[in-house]
C-alpha positions in Angstrom: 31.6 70.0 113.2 31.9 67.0 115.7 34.0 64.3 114.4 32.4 60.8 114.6 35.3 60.0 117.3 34.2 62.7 119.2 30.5 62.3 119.5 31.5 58.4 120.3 33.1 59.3 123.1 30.3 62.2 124.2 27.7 59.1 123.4 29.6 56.4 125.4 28.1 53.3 124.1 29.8 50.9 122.1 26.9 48.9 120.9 26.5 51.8 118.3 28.1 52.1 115.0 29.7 54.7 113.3 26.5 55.3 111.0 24.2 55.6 114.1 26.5 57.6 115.8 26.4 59.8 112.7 22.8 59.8 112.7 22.4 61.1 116.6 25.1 63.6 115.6 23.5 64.8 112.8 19.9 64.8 114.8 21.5 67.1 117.3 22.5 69.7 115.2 19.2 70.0 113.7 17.6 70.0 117.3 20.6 72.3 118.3 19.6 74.8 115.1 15.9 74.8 116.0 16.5 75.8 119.6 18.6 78.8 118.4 16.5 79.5 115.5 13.6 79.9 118.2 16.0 81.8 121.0 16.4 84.1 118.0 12.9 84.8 117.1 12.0 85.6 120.7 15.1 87.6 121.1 14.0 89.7 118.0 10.3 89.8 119.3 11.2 91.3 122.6 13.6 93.9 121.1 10.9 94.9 119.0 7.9 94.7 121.5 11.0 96.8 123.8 11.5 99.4 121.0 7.6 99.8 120.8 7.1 100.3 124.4 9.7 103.2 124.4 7.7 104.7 121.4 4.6 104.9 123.4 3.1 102.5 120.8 2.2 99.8 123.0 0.1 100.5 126.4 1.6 99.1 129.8 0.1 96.8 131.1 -1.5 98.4 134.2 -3.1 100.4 132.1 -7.1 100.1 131.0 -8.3 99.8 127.3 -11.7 101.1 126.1 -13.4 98.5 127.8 -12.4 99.2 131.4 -10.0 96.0 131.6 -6.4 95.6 132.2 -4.3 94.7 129.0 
C-alpha cells in the first residue's frame, strides 16, 4: 500500500492534510480496483467469445443469419 508520505509527495499540494490525503489515496485504489475488475471481465469475455469461435459455436461475422443480414 502507498504510505501517506508517499501519496503526499505524488499529490504535491501542501494545503492538504494527512486525512484528505488519505482519503484521495484511498479513492484511488477503489477507482484503481474497478478499472481492473472491468479489464478482467472483458479479458475473460473475449477469451471465451475466442474459445467459441474456434468451436464453430459462434458465426463470423461476414457471414448471413436466417434473415439474409450480416451478424
Amino acid at each position: 500500500m502507498l504510505s501517506i508520505e508517499r501519496a503526499k509527495e505524488l499529490i504535491n499540494d501542501p494545503k492538504l492534510s494527512d486525512k484528505q490525503i488519505e482519503e484521495i489515496r484511498n479513492q484511488m485504489y477503489m477507482l484503481s480496483e474497478f478499472i481492473f475488475e472491468q479489464w478482467m471481465a472483458e479479458r475473460n469475455k473475449a477469451k471465451e467469445n475466442k474459445k467459441k469461435t474456434e468451436r464453430g459455436m459462434v458465426p463470423d461475422r461476414n457471414t448471413k443469419n436466417r434473415i439474409g443480414r450480416a451478424t
